[in-house]
LONU-915569 format. One line per 4 residues: number of its first residue (from 1); their letters; for each residue x, y, z of N, C-alpha, C. Coordinates in Angstrom, 3 decimals, padded with zeros to 6 digits. Example, Ala and Ser with C-alpha at 12.3 -4.5 7.8 and 13.67 -1.06 7.14 Angstrom:
<mifis>
1	as	013.190/-005.690/007.800/012.300/-004.500/007.800/013.200/-003.300/007.800; 012.850/-002.250/007.080/013.670/-001.060/007.140/012.900/000.030/007.870
</mifis>
This chain:
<mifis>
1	xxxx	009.289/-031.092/-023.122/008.781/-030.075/-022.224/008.073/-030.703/-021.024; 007.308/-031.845/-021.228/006.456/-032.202/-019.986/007.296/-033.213/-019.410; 008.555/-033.490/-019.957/008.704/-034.394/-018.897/010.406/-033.679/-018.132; 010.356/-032.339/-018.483/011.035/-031.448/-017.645/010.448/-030.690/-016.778
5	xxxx	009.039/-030.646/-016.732/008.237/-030.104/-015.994/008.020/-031.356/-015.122; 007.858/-032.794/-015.400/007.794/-033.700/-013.886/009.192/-034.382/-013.137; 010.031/-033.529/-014.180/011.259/-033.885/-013.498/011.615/-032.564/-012.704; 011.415/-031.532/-012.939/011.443/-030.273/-011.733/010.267/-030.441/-010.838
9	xxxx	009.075/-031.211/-010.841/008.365/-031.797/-009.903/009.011/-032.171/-008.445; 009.892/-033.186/-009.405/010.261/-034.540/-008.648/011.682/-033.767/-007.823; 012.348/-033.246/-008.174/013.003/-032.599/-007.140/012.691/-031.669/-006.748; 011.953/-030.609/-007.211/010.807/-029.370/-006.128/010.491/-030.019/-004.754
13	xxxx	010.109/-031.430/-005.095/009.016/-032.092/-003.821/009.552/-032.268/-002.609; 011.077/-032.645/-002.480/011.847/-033.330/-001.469/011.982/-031.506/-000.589; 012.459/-030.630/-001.657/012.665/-029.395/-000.946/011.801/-029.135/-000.349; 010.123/-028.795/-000.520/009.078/-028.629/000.225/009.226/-029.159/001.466
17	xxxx	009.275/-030.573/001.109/009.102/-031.741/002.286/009.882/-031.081/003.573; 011.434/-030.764/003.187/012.951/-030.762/003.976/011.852/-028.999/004.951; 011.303/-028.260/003.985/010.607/-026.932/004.586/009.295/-027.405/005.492; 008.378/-027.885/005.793/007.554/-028.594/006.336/008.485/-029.373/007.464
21	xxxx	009.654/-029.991/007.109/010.135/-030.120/008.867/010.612/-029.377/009.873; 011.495/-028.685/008.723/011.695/-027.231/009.703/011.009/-026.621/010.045; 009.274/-026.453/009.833/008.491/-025.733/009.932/008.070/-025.923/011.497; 008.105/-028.194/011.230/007.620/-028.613/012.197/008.449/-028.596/013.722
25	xxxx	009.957/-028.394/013.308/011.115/-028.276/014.459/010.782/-027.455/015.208; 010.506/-025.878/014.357/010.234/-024.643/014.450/009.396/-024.300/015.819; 008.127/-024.903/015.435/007.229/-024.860/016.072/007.339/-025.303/017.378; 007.889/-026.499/017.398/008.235/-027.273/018.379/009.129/-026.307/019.482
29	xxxx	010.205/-025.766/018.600/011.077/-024.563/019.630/010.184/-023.925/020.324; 009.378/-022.886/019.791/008.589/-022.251/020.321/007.691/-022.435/021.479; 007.379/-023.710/020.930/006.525/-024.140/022.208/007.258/-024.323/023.340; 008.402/-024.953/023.232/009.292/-025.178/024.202/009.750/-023.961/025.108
33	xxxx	010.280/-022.868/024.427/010.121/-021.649/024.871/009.107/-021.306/025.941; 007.749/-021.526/025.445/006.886/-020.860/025.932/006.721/-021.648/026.882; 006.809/-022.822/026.705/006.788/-024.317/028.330/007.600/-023.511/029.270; 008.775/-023.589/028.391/009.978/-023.026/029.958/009.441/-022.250/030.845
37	xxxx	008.870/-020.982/030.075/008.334/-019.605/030.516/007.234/-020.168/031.815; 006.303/-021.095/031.518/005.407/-021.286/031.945/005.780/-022.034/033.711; 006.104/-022.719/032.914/007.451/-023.939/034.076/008.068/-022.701/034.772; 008.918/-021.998/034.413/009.423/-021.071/035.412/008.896/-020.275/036.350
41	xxxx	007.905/-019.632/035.604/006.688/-018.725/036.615/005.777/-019.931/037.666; 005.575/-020.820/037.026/005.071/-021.424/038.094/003.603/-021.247/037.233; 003.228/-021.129/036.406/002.353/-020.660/035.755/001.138/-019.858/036.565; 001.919/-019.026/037.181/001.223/-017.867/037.641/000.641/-016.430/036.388
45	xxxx	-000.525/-015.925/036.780/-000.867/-014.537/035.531/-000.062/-014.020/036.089; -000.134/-012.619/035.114/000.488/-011.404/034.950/002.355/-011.565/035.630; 002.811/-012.587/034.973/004.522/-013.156/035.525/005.418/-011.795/034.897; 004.937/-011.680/033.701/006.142/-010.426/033.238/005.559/-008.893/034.616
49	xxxx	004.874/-008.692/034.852/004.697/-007.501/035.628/005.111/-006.568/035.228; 004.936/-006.227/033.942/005.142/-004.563/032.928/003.846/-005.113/031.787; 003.724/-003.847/031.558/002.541/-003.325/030.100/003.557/-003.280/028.978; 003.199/-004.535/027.989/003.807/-004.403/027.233/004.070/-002.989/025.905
53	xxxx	005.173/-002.911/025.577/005.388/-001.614/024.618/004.076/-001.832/023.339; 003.511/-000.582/023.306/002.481/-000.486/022.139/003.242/-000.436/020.938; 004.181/-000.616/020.814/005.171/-001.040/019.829/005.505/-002.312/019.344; 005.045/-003.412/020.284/004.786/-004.532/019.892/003.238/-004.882/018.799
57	xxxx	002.823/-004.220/019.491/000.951/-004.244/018.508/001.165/-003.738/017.713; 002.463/-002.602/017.138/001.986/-001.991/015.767/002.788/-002.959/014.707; 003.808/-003.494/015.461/004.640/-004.770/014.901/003.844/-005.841/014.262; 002.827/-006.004/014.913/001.646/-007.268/014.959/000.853/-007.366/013.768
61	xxxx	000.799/-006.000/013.649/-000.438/-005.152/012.133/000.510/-005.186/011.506; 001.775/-004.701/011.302/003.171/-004.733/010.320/003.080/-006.525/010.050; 003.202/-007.083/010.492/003.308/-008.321/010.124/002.376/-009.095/009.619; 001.156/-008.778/009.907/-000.027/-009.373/009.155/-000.590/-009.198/008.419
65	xxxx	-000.125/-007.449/007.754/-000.003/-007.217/006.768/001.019/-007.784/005.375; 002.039/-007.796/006.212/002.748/-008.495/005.158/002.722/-009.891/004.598; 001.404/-010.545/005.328/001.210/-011.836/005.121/-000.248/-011.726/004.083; -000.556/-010.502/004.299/-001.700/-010.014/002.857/-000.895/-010.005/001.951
69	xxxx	000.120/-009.228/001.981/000.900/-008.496/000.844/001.394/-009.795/-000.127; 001.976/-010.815/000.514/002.557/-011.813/-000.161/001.923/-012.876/-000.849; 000.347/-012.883/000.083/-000.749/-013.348/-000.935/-001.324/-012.603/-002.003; -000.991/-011.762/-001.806/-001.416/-010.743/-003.215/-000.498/-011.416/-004.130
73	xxxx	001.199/-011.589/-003.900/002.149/-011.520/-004.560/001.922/-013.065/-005.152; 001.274/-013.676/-004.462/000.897/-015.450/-004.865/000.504/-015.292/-006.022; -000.834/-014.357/-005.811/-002.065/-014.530/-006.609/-001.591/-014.386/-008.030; -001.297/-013.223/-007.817/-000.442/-012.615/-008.859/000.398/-013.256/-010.046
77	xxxx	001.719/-014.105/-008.984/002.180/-015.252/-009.815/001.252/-016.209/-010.711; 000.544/-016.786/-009.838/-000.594/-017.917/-010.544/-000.846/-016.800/-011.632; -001.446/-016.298/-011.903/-002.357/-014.961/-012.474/-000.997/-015.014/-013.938; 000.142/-015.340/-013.654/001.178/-014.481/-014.751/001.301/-013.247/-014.949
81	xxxx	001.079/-012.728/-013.670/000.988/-011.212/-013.486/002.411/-010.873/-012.971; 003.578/-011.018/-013.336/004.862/-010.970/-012.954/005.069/-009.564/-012.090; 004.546/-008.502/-012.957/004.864/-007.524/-012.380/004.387/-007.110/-011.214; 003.114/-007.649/-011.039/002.534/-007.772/-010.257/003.013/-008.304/-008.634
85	xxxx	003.164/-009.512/-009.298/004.178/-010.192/-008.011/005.292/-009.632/-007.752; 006.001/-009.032/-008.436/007.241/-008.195/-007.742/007.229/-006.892/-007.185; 005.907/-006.279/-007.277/005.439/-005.299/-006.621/005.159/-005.662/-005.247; 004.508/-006.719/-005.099/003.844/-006.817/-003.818/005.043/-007.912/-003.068
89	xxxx	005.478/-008.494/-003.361/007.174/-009.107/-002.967/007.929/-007.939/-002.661; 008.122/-006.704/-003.057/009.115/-005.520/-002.515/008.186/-005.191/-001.294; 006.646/-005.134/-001.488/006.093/-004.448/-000.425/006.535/-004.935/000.629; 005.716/-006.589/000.560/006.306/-007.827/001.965/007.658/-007.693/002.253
93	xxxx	008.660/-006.912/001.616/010.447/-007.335/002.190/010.299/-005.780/002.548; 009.507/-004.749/002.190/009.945/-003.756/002.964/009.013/-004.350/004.592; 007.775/-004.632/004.350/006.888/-004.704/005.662/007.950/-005.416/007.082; 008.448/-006.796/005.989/009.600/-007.566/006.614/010.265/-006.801/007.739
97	xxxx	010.596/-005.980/006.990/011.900/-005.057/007.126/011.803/-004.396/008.584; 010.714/-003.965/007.906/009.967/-002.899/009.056/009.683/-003.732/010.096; 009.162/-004.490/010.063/008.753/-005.689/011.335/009.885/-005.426/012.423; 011.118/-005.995/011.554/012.259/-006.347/011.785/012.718/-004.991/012.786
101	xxxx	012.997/-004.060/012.205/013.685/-002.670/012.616/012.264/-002.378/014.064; 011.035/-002.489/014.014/010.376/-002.120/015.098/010.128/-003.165/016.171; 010.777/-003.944/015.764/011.353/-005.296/017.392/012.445/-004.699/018.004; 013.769/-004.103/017.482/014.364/-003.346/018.123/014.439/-002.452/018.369
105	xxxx	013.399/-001.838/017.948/012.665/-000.004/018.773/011.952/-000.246/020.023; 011.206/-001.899/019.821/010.791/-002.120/021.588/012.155/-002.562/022.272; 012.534/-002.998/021.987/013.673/-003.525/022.525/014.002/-002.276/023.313; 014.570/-000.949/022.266/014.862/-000.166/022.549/013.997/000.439/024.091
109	xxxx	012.629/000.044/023.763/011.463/000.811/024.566/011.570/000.372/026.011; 011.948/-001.151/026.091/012.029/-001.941/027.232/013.005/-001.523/028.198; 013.995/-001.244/027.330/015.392/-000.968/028.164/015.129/000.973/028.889; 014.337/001.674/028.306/014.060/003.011/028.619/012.999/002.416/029.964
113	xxxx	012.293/001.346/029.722/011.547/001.030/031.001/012.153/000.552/032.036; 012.829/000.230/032.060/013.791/-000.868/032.755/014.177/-001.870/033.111; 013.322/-002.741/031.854/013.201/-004.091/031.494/014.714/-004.801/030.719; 015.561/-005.041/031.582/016.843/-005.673/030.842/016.858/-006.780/030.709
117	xxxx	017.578/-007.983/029.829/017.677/-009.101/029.890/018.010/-009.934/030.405; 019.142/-008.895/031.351/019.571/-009.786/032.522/018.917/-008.327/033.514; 018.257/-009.188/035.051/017.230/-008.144/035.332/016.787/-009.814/036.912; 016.345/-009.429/037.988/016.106/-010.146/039.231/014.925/-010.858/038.283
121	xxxx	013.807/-010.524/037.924/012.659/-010.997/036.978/013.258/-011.569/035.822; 013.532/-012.757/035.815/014.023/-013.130/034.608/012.864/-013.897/033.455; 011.418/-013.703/034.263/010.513/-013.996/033.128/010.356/-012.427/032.060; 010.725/-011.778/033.012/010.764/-010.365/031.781/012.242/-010.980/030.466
125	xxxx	013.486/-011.226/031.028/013.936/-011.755/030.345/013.629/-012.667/029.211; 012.902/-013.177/029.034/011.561/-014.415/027.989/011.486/-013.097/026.974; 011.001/-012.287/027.181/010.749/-010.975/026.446/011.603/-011.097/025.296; 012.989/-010.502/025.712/013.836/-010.664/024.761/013.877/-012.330/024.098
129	xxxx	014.235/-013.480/024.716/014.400/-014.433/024.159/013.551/-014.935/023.240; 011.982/-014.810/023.099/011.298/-015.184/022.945/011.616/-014.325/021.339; 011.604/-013.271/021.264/011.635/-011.788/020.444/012.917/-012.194/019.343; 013.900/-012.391/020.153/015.156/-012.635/019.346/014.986/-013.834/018.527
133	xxxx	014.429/-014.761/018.989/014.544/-015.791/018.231/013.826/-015.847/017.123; 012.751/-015.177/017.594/011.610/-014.775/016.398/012.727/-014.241/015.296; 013.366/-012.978/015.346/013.704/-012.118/014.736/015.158/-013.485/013.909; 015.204/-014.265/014.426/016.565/-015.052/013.643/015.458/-015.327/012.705
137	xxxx	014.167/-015.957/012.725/013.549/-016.677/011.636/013.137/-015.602/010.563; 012.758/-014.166/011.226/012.548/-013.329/010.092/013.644/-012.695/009.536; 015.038/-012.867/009.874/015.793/-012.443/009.125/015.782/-013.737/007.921; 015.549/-015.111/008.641/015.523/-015.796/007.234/014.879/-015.965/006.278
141	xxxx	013.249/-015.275/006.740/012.659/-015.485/005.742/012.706/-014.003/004.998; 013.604/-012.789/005.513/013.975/-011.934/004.748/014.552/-012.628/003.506; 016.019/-013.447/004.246/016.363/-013.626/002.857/016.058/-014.529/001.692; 014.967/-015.234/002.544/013.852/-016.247/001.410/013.031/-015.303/000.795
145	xxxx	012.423/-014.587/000.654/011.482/-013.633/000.069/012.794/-012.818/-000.814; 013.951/-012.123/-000.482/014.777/-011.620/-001.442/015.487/-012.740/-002.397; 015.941/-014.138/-002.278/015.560/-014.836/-003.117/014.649/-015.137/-004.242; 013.499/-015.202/-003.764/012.306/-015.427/-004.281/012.418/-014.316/-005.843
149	xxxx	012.223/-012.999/-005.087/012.521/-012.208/-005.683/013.130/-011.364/-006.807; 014.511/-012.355/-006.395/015.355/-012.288/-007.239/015.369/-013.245/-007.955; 014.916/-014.404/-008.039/014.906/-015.018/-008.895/013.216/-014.659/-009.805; 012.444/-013.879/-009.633/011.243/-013.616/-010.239/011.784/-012.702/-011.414
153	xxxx	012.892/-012.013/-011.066/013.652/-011.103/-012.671/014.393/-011.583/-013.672; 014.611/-013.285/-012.754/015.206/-014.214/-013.924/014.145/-015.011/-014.781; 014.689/-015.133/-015.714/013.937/-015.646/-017.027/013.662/-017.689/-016.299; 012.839/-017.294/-015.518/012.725/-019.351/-015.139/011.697/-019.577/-015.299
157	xxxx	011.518/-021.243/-015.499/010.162/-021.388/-016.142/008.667/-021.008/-014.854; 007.665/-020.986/-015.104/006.694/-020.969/-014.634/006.278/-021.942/-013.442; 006.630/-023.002/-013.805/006.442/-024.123/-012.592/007.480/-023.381/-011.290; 008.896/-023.110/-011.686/009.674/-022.633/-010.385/009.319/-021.531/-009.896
161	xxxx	009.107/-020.293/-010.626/008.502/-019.522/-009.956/007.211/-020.064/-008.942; 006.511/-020.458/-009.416/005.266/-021.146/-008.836/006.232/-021.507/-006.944; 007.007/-022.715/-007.353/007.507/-023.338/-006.495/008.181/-022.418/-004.949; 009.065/-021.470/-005.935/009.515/-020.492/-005.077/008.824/-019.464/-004.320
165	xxxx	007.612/-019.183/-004.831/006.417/-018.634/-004.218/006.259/-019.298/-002.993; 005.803/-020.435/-003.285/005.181/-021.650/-002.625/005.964/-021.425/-001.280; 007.251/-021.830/-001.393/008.326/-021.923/-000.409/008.201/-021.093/000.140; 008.566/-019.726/-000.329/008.459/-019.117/000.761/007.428/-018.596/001.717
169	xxxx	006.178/-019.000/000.750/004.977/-018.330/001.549/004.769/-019.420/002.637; 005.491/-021.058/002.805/005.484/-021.725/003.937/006.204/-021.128/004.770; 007.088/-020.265/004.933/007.691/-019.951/005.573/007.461/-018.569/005.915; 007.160/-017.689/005.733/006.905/-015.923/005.876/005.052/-016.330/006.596
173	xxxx	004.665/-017.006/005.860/003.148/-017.560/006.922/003.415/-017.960/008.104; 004.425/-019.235/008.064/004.879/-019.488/009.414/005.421/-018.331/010.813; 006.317/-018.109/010.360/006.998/-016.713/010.981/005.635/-015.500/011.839; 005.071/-015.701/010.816/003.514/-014.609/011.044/003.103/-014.916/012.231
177	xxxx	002.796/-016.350/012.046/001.571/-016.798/012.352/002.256/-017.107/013.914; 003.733/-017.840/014.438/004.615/-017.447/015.723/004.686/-016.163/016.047; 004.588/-015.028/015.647/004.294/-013.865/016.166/003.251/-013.712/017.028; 002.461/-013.791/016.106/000.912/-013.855/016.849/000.836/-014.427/018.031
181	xxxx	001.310/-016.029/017.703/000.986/-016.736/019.058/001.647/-016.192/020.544; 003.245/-015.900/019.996/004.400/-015.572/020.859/003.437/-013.780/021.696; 002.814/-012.852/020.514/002.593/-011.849/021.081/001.559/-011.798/021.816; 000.767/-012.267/021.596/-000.821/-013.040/022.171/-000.244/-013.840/023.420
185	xxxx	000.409/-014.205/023.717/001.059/-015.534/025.128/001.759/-014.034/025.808; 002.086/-013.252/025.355/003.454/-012.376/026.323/001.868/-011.411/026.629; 000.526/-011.195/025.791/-000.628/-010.308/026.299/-000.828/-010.416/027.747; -001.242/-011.746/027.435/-001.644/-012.824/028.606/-001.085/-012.775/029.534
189	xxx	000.246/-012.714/029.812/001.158/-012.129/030.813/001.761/-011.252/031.306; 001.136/-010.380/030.423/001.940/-008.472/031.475/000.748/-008.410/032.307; 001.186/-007.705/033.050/000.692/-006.893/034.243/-000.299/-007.263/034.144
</mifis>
């Protein structure tokens, strides 16, 4: 038994590791993103020249909630509270969800303003890019959390669950926590 528990250690570890670079790539995109943006305007204020959709802020609370929700769903695990954790794991993939579906209701909102992606202002354009790309990482960590998930109804030992927690909460934290920054940087620049 214990030395199947430091042999699922020993390959758990490399996977973490391989998640921590992508984390670190990740980041790196983003910033880059936000350089361009900056570089392009000339880093002049208020470059987008629209009020952003209050649909982005309720996105913001949708998402940082779901970064409660999934620490609940941690706790829980540690705890051997299974059921527990799969309660609050459905919550975070609906919150996900929702995140997800109310990026393209602004989307939607932008285009009723007359904010297009292709548009003479192409720092309004950043809008979308910035948004979309986000939305590629939360579709993945959709399907890391429905993973997770699904493997929490399979009979696996305790250490993987643990692990799979782990994983994904590097990643659904991450995601969060580029929101913030990305929505907080686009504040800074409307109107």
């Amino acid at each position: 038994m214990m030395a199947q528990l430091q042999e699922d250690k020993l390959n758990l570890a490399p996977k973490k590791f391989n998640m921590w670079i992508f984390i670190f790539t990740s980041f790196m995109f983003f910033a880059a993103l936000t350089s361009g943006f900056i570089v392009y305007t000339g880093g002049k204020a208020h470059a987008i020249n629209i009020i952003l959709p209050q649909a982005f802020l309720y996105n913001t609370i949708v998402i940082a909630l779901s970064s409660i929700t999934f620490f609940i769903a941690s706790r829980a695990a540690k705890s051997l509270e299974i059921g527990k954790q799969r309660l609050f794991l459905w919550i975070t993939l609906f919150l996900g969800t929702l995140f997800f579906v109310g990026q393209i209701y602004a989307w939607g909102i932008l285009i009723k303003m007359g904010v297009y992606f292709i548009n003479p202002n192409a720092s309004q354009s950043f809008i979308y890019v910035f948004t979309a790309m986000h939305l590629i990482h939360i579709l993945a960590g959709l399907l890391l959390l429905s993973n997770t998930l699904y493997k929490s109804y399979r009979s696996i030992p305790q250490a993987k669950n643990l692990f799979n927690m782990q994983f994904s909460g590097i990643f659904w934290h991450f995601v969060d926590i580029i929101w913030i920054y990305l929505y907080v940087f686009l504040l800074l620049n409307q109107y």
